[in-house]
VEXFIKE-992298 format. One record per residue (C-alpha): x, y, z. Coordinates in steps of 0.5 Angstrom, whole numbers, m for minus. Each point is the difference from the previous one (the first is absolute). Layout:
N
SITE      x      y      z
SITE      X      Y      Z
...
***
This chain:
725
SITE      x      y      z
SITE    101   m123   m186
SITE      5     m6      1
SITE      5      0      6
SITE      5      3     m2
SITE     m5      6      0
SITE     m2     m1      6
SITE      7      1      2
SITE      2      6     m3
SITE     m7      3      3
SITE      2     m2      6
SITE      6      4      0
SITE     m3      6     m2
SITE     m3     m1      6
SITE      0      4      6
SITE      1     m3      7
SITE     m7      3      1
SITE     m4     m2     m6
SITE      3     m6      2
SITE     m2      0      7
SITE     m7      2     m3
SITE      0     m7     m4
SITE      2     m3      6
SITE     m7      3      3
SITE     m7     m3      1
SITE     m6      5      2
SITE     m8      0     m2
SITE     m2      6     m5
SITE     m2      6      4
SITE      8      0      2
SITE      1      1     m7
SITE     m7      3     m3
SITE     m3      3      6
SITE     m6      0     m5
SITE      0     m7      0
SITE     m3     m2      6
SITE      3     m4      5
SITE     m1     m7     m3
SITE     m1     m6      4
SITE      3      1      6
SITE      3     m6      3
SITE      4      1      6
SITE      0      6      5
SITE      2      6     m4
SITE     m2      6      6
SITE      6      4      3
SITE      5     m5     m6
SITE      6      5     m1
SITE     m1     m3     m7
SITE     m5      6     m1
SITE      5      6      2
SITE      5     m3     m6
SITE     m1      3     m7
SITE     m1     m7     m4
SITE     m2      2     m6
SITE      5     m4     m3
SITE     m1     m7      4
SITE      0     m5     m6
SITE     m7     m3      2
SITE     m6      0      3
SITE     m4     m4      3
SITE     m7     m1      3
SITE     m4      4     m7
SITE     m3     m3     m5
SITE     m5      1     m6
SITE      2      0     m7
SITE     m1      8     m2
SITE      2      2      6
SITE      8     m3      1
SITE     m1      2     m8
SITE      0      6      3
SITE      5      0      5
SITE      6     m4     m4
SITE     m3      6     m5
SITE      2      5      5
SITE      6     m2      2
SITE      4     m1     m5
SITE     m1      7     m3
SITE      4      2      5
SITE      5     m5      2
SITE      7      0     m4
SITE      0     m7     m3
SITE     m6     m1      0
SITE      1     m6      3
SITE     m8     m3      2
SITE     m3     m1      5
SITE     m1     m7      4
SITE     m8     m2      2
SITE      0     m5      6
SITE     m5     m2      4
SITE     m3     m5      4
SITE     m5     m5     m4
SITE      1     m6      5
SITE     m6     m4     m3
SITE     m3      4     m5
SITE     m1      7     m2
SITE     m8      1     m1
SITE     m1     m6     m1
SITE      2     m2      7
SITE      1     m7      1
SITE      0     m4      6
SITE      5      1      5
SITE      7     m3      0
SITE     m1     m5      5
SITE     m6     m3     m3
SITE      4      0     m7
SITE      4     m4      3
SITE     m6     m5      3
SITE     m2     m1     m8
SITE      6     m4     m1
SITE      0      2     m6
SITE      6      4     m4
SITE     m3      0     m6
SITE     m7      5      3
SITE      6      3      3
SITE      4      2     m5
SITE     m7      2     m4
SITE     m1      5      6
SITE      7      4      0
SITE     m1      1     m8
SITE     m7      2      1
SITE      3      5      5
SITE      5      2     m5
SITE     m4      1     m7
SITE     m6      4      5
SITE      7      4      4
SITE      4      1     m6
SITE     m7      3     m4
SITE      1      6      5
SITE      7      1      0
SITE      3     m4      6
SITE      7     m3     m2
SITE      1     m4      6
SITE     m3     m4      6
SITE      2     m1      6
SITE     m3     m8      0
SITE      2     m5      1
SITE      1      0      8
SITE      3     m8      1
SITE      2      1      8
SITE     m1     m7      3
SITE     m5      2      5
SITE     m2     m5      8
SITE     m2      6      3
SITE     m8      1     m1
SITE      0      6      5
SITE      4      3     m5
SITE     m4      4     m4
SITE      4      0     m7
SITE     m2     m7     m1
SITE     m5      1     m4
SITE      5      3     m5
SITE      4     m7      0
SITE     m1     m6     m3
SITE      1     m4      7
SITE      5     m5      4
SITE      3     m4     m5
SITE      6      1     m4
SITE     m1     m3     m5
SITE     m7      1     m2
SITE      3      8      2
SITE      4     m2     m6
SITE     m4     m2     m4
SITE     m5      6      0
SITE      6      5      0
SITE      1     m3     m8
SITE     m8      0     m1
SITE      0      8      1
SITE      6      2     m3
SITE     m2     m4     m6
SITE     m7      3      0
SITE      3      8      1
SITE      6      1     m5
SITE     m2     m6     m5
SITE      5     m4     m5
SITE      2      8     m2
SITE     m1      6      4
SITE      4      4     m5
SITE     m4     m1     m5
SITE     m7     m1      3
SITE     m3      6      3
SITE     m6     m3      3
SITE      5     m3      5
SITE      4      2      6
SITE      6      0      4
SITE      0     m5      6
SITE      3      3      7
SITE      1     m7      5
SITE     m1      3      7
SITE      3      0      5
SITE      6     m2      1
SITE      2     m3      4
SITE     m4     m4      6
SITE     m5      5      2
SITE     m5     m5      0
SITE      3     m2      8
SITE      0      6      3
SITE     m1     m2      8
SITE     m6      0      2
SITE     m4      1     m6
SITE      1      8      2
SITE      1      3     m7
SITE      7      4     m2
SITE      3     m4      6
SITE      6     m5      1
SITE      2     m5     m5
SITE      6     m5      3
SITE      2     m6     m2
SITE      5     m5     m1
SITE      3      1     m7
SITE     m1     m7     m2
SITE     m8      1      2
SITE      0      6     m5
SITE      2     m4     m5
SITE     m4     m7      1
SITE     m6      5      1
SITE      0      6     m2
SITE      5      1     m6
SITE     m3     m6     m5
SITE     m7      4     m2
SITE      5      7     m2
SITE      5     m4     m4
SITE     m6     m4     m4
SITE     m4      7     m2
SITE      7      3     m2
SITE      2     m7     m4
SITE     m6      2     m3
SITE      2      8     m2
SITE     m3      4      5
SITE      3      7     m2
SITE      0      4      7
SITE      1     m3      7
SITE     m3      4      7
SITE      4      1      6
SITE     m4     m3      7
SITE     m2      5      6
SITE      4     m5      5
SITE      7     m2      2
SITE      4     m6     m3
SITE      6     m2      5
SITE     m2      6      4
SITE      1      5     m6
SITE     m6      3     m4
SITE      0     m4     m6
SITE     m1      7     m4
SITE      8      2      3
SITE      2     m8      0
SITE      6      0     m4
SITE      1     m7      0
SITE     m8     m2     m1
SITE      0      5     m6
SITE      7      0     m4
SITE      2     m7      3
SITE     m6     m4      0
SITE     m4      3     m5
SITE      4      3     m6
SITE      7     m6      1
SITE     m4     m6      2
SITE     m7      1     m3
SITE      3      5     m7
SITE     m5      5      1
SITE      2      6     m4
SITE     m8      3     m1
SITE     m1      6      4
SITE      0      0      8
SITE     m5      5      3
SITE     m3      1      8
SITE     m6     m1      2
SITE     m4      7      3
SITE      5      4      5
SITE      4     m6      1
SITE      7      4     m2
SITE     m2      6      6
SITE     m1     m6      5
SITE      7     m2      1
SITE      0      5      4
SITE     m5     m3      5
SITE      2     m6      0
SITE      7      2      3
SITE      5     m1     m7
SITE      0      8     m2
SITE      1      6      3
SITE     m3      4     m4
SITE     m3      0     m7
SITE      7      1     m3
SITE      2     m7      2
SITE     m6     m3     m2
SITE      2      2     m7
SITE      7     m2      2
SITE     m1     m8      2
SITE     m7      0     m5
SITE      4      2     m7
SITE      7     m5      3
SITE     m6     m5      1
SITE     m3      0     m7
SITE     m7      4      0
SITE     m1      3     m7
SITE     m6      4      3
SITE     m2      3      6
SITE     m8      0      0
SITE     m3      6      5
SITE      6      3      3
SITE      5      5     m2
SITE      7     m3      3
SITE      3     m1     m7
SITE     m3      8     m2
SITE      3      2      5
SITE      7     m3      1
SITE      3     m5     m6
SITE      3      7     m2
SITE      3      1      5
SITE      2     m7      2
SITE      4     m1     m8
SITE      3      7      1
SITE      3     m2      7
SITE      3     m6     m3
SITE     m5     m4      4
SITE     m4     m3     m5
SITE      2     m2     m7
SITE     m3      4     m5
SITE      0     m7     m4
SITE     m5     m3      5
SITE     m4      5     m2
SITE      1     m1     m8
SITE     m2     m8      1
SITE     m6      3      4
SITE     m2      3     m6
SITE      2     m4     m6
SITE     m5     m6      4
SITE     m6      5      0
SITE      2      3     m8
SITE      0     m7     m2
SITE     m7     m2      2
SITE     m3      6     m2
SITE      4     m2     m6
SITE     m3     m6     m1
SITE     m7      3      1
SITE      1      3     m6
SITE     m1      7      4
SITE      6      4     m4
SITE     m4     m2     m7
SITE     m8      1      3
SITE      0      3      7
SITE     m7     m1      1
SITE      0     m8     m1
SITE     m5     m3      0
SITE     m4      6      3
SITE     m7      1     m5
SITE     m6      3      4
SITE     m5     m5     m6
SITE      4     m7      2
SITE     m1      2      8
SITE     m7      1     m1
SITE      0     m7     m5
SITE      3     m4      4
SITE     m2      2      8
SITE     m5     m4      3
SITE     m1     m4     m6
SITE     m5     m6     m1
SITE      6     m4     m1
SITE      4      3      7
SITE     m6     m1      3
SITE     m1     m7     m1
SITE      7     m2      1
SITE      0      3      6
SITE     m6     m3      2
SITE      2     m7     m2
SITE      6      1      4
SITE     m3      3      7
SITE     m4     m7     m1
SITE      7     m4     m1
SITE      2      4      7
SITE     m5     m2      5
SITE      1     m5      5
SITE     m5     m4      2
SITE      2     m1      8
SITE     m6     m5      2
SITE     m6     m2     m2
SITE     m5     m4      4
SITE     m5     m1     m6
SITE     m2      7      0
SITE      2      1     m6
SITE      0      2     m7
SITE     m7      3      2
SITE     m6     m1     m5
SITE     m4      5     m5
SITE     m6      0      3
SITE      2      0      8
SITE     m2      7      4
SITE      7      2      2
SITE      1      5      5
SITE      6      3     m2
SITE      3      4      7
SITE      7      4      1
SITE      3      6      0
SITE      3     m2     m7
SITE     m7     m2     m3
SITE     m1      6     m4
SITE      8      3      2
SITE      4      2     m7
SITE      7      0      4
SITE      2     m7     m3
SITE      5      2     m3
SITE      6      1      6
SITE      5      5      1
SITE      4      0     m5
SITE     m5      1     m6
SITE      2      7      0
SITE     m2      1     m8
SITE     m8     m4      2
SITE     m6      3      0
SITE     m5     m2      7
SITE     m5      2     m7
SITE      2     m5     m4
SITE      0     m5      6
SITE     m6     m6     m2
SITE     m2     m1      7
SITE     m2     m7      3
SITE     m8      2      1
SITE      0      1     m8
SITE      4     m6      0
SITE     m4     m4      5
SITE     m7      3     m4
SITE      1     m1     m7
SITE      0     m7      1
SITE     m6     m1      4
SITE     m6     m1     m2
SITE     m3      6      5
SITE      4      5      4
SITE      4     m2      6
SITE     m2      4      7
SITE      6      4      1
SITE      2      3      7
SITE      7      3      1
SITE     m1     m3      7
SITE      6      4      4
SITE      6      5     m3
SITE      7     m3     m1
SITE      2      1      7
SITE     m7      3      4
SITE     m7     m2      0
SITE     m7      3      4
SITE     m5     m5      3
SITE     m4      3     m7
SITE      4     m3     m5
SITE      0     m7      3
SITE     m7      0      1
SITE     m1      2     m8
SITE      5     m5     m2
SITE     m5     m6      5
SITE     m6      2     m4
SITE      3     m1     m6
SITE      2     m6      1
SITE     m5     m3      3
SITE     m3      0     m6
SITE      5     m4     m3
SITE      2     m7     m2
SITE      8      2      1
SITE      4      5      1
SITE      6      3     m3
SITE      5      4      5
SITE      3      5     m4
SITE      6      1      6
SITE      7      4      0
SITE      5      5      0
SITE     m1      7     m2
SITE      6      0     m6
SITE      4      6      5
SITE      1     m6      5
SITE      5     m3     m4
SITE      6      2     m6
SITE      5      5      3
SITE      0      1      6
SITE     m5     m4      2
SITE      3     m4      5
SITE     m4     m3      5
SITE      0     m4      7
SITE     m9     m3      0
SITE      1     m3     m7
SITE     m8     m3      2
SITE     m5      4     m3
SITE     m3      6      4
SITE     m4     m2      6
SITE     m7      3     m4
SITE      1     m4     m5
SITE      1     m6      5
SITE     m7      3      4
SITE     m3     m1     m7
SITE      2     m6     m2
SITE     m3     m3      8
SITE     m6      3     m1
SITE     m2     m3     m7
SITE      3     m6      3
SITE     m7     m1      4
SITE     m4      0     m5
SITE      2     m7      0
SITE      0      1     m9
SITE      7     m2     m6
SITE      4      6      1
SITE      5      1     m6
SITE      5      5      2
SITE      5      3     m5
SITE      7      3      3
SITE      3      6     m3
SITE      6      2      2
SITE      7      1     m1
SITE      4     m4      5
SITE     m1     m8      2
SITE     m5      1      7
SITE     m1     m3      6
SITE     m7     m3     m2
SITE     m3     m2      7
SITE     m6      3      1
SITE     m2     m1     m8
SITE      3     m7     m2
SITE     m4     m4      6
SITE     m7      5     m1
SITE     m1     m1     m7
SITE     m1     m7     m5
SITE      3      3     m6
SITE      7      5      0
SITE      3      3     m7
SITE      5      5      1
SITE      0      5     m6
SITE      6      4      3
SITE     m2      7     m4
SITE     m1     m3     m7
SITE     m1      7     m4
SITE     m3      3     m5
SITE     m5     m6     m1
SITE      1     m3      7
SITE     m8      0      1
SITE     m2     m5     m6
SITE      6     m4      0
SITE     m3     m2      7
SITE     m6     m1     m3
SITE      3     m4     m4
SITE      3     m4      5
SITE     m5      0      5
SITE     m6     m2     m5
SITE      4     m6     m3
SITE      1      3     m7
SITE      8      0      1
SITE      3     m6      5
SITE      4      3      4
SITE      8     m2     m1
SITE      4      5      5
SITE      5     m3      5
SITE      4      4      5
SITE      6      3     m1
SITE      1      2      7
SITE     m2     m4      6
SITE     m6      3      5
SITE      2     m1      7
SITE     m4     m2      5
SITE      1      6      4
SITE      5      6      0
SITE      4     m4      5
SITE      3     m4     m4
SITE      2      5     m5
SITE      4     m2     m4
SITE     m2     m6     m2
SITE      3     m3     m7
SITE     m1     m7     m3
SITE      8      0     m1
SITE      2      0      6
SITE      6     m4      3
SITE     m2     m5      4
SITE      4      1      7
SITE      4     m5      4
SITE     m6     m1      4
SITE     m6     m1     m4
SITE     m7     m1      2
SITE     m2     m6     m4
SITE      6     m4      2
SITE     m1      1      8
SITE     m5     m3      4
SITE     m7      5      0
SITE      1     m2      9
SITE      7      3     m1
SITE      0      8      2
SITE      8      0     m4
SITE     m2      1     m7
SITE     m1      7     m5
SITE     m8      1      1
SITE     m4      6      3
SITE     m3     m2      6
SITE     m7      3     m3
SITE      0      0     m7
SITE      3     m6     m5
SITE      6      2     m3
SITE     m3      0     m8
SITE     m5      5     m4
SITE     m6      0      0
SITE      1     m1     m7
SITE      6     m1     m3
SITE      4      2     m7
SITE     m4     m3     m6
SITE     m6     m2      3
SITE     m7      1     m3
SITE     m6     m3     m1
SITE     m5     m1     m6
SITE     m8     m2     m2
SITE      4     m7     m2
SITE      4     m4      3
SITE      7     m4     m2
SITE      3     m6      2
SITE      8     m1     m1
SITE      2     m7     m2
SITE      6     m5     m3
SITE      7      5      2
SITE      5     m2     m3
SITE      7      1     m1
SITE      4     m1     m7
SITE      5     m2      5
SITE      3      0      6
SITE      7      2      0
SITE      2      8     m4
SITE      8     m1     m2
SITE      2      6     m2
SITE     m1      4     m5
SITE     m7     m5     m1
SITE     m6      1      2
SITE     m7     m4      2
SITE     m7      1     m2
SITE     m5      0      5
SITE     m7     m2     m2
SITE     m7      0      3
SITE     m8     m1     m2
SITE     m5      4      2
SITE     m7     m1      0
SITE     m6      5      0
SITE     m3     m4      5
SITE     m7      5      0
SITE     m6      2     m4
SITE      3      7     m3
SITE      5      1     m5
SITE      6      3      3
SITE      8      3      0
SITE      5     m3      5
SITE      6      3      2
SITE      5     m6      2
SITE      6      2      3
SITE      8     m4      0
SITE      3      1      7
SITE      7     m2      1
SITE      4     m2      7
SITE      6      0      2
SITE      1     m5      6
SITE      7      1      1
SITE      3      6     m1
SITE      8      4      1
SITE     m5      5      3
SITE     m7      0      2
SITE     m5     m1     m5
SITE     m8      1      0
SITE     m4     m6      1
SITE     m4      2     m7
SITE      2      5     m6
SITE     m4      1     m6
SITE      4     m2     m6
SITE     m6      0     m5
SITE     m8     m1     m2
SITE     m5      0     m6
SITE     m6      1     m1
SITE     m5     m6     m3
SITE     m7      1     m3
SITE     m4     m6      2
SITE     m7     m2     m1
SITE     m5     m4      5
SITE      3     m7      0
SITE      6      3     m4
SITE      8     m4      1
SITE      6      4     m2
SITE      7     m1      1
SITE      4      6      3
SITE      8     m2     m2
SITE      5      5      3
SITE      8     m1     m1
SITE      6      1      6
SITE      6      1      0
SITE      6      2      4
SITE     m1      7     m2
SITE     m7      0      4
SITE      4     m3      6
SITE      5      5      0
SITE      1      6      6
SITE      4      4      3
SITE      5     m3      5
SITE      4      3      5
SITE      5      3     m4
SITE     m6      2     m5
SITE      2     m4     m4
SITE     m6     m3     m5
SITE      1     m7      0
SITE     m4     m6      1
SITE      2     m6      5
SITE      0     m7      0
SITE     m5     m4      3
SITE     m7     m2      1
SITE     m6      6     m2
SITE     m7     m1      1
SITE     m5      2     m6
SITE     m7      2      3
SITE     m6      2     m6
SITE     m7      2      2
SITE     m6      5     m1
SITE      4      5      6
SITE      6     m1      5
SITE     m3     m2      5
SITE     m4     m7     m3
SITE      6     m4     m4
SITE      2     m7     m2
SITE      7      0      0
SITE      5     m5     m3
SITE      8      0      1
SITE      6      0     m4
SITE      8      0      0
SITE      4      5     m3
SITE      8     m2     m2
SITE      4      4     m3
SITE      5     m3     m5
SITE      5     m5      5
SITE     m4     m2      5
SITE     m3     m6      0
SITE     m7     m2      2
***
């Protein structure tokens, strides 16, 4: 159907059926019989359910190959046109297959893994008949007690960039038209929702327009440069207007600025919530100032259903804001191929071939071993096959690896960390659970020193229940529960190496862990293969390569602690330590206990010969930056060197570091590799007063090194054409 159909069926349409299309429900509001589908969002008391929405246009949350056969099948038999119905759902890092959490995606630094777990996601989801996911989520993230960001890719927002391209390559592919075994990209959310006040989920958002734009923009724009189909609104406020009824954030900035003409859809409920945040009476004004803001579908509440009618047959609303709304969702169902194969993709034999296949599953695996950061190690580790290890914790036989976001997962699919610990020991580990997430009795801690009193090691198996963190998650203690710390200072008496492994969601405040133990590997919730990719790691078999993508605080107090920070007129480090006048708490330091880019490997590597091709960019040039590394240890291993870039005099305030590149480099023991960046004036480019993007003349320093925190710098000047040096 080309678009000039699209057209003609559009105005054949009702104002309701348009006003349908323009609506978002889980199946049983269409099929009563089909069952709720994953429900993601509060649903009891929703006046969504008093509505007839039999004739929204899609659905989300349901999945399975002949059950959405079923349901497309069913409803358009009895719809007018035909038109077919649009699957989505949130497949954020992985369908079964699950895949680490973003956040630890973010810590492989590597987009190529990446972009091999979205079109994994893709080809598994696509089999059982979704059409779109609501992935990737870019949110620039400096808020741990934030519970959403183990759904980010981290502080950052170039890397943020760089990842948002990695994921909508990996879903929709060089052609989503004509590839079923791809999806539909929906970046989320836009915008800022990433700093809400306080870390507290679903609250206020404010900032300086051009913070915005520095920080928080850069990572949509990079997923739409890349094609991204769809955008999701954000819960929060932007300039003191919800972003899902912001005019100027969505028709401005969004559709003028950035060209995007895909589809706009809300997250859950967040047309209805203009009324609580004090911007809409009542449903019939959140309808209003949501359709005049560009929303082309309302997810989960019925303020289109229940009054776009009314609104265009009172002159309030433009019918021909509607029909843009349409044409947009038509178009993508389009270019799906739905008009021509309703149930793309959908095939019950395919579903059962690719799912959970020995290939997903060692792509997973390998990905959850690229993930982990090893945080510290004082020898204990990598532990040797013929050791007697106690393996201790509330996670040592827990399947809940794979986070709250894995809505598709199976707990029964999980590859725990004993099996993984087991199948590589010459005999079985002793195992106790030690204490619960967030409770423990005298009992279990006395099991936990028997076993472990047997050992040669112990490895901690401590974390987060996956419910303590993802939405709503938000919370004020980011240290690990009182039990868990009770247990760790028990085993600590026994006076053995203790291990311990970290699953969690969020950066925590690690005091009561990092001291106690020799050796810390944080695992996040690494999924499905979670418990041999540690294995792998803790063993030796993989030489762990992650690095952080956001800074672990000392403690909550400091929050948010970020390593691109300004450097304020009254730094710590340039006044006298005696001289009470300085920006510094009195009872912590200033910076993290382990800062963006950090981690560490079984080897080691030296950084030498920094050199700059020149020390002057004129405009329109460039410079290369290039640096040895040496594997200076006994293990083969992977490093992640890191180009950061300062600007030392700015027209406005500038961050004493940003992140404007990295590459990987495999190096053998005793192994020198040259590492070759290039710079030029587009990398010193920033949002100035006015907001325009320029870059200023002057003098830059260049820092490279294996994190933000442990550099070797060298200057340069830049001169725009006209100036002389």
């Amino acid at each position: 159907m080309n678009q000039s159909k699209l057209h003609e069926l559009i105005n054949e349409m009702t104002i309701e059926e348009k006003a349908a299309q323009m609506s978002q429900v889980v199946s049983s509001l269409i099929n009563e019989n089909s069952g709720k589908g994953k429900i993601t969002g509060p649903f009891a008391g929703m006046e969504v359910a008093k509505e007839d929405m039999s004739g929204s246009g899609s659905i989300l949350g349901a999945a399975g190959a002949d059950d959405l056969r079923a349901l497309q099948k069913e409803y358009m038999e009895r719809s007018r046109f035909s038109i077919p119905l649009l699957f989505m759902a949130d497949v954020i890092h992985g369908y079964k297959t699950v895949f680490p959490v973003p956040l630890a995606l973010g810590c492989t630094w590597d987009p190529e893994a990446v972009e091999e777990s979205a079109a994994i996601a893709a080809e598994e989801a696509a089999a059982a008949g979704l059409h779109v996911t609501f992935s990737p989520m870019v949110d620039l993230v400096r808020d741990p007690r934030w519970g959403r960001v183990m759904e980010s890719t981290g502080e950052d927002p170039y890397l943020n960039g760089v990842f948002a391209r990695a994921f909508v390559r990996g879903y929709q592919g060089d052609d989503l038209e004509g590839d079923s075994t791809k999806l539909a990209a929906c970046v989320k959310h836009f915008a800022a929702y990433g700093a809400p006040e306080g870390g507290r989920d679903y609250n206020t958002v404010d900032m300086s327009e051009r913070q915005l734009r520095e920080y928080y923009l850069p990572a949509y724009e990079a997923a739409l440069d890349e094609g991204a189909e769809l955008v999701m609104t954000a819960f929060n406020t932007v300039a003191g207007i919800p972003a899902t009824s912001n005019k100027w954030l969505m028709r401005d900035v969004l559709r003028k600025e950035m060209g995007f003409d895909g589809i706009l859809i809300s997250d859950w409920g967040a047309v209805q919530e203009a009324i609580p945040h004090g911007v809409a009476a009542d449903n019939k004004e959140a309808a209003r100032k949501t359709v005049e803001a560009g929303v082309d579908i309302e997810m989960m509440t019925p303020c289109y259903v229940q009054h776009l009618k009314t609104l265009v047959q009172e002159n309030v609303v433009s019918e021909a804001l509607l029909d843009e709304a349409v044409l947009r969702i038509l178009k993508l169902k389009q270019k799906l191929g739905l008009f021509d194969n309703p149930y793309r993709g959908a095939d019950r034999e395919l579903q059962e071939a690719v799912t959970l296949s020995e290939a997903n599953r060692k792509a997973a695996r390998e990905t959850a071993a690229k993930s982990c950061v090893l945080l510290k190690n004082n020898g204990a580790l990598p532990l040797q096959k013929d050791q007697r290890v106690a393996l201790i914790g509330p996670f040592a036989e827990s399947r809940d690896l794979m986070g709250p976001w894995s809505i598709f997962g199976s707990e029964d699919d999980v590859v725990t960390v004993r099996t993984g610990v087991s199948e590589k020991l010459s005999s079985a580990p002793n195992v106790a659970q030690g204490c619960d997430i967030e409770a423990v009795t005298y009992d279990q801690v006395q099991e936990a020193v028997e076993m472990a009193s047997d050992a040669d090691v112990i490895v901690l198996a401590l974390g987060e229940h996956s419910e303590m963190s993802g939405e709503a998650g938000s919370r004020t203690d980011i240290r690990l529960p009182e039990a868990q710390l009770q247990l760790v200072a028990e085993l600590k008496k026994l006076g053995k190496p203790i291990v311990t492994v970290l699953f969690n969601g969020r950066p925590l405040d690690l005091h009561g862990v990092i001291e106690e133990s020799d050796s810390v590997l944080e695992a996040w919730y690494p999924g499905t293969e979670g418990g041999r990719a540690v294995a792998d790691l803790l063993f030796g078999d993989t030489n762990p390569s992650g690095k952080l993508t956001m800074s672990f605080p000392y403690n909550v107090g400091q929050v948010p602690v970020y390593y691109n920070s300004f450097n304020t007129g009254r730094p710590k480090d340039q006044i006298a330590p005696e001289d009470r006048f300085a920006s510094k708490y009195l009872d912590a330091p200033n910076e993290p206990l382990f800062p963006f880019g950090y981690g560490l490997s079984y080897t080691s590597f030296d950084y030498s010969n920094l050199q700059l091709s020149s020390g002057v960019i004129k405009e329109n040039g460039k410079i290369q930056v290039s640096v040895d590394v040496t594997n200076t240890g006994t293990a083969a291993g992977e490093e992640t060197v890191q180009l950061y870039v300062r600007d030392l005099v700015g027209e406005v305030v500038r961050p004493v570091k940003e992140l404007k590149g990295f590459r990987k480099v495999q190096l053998k023991p005793g192994e020198t590799g040259q590492v070759v960046f290039e710079v030029d004036e587009q990398v010193l480019k920033y949002h100035h007063s006015d907001l325009t993007f320029a870059c200023d003349p002057g003098e830059f320093i260049v820092s490279v090194g294996p994190d933000s925190r442990n550099t070797e710098e060298r200057r340069f000047s830049y001169q725009p054409a006209g100036q002389r040096g």
